[in-house]
C-alpha positions, 0 to 999 in steps of 0.5 A: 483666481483658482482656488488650491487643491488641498489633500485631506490629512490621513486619517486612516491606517493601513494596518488596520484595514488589513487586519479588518480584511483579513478578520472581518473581510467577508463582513465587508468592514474593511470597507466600512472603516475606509469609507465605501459604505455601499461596497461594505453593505454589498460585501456584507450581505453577500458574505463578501461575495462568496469570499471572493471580494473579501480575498481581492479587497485584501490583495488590493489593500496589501499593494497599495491599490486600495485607498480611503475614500476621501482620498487622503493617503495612509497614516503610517504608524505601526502603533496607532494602528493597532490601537485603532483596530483595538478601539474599533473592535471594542465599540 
């Protein structure tokens, strides 16, 4: 007997990790607020590569084709995410 998949509960917001590409993108904190430590470690050191990365990580998170990494979908409140990215600029 198989045991059933369960989806992880969004825990991420879209908003926020547009506005962390958008502000922050060539620090490659987008990707460390979505769960791609590597990928953010990269972009860090390498200025999200020369911009370019930073500027396909935005278009990707703006259509959708960028997701967390632990594979749940997106929490989908205005509010929370920008109290989010507030609170994640504070730390």
């Amino acid at each position: 007997m198989s045991q059933p998949t369960t989806t992880p509960l969004p825990t991420k917001n879209q908003l926020t990790a547009i506005l962390f590409a958008f502000f922050l993108g060539c620090l490659g904190v987008d990707r460390f607020y979505l769960g791609y430590t590597g990928m953010g470690i990269l972009k860090l050191l390498t200025a999200g590569g020369c911009g370019v990365i930073a500027i396909i990580d935005l278009i990707l998170l703006i259509t959708g084709g960028l997701k967390p990494a632990d594979g749940s979908e997106w929490l989908y409140d205005i509010k929370s995410g920008v109290n989010s990215f507030i609170d994640y600029i504070k730390r």
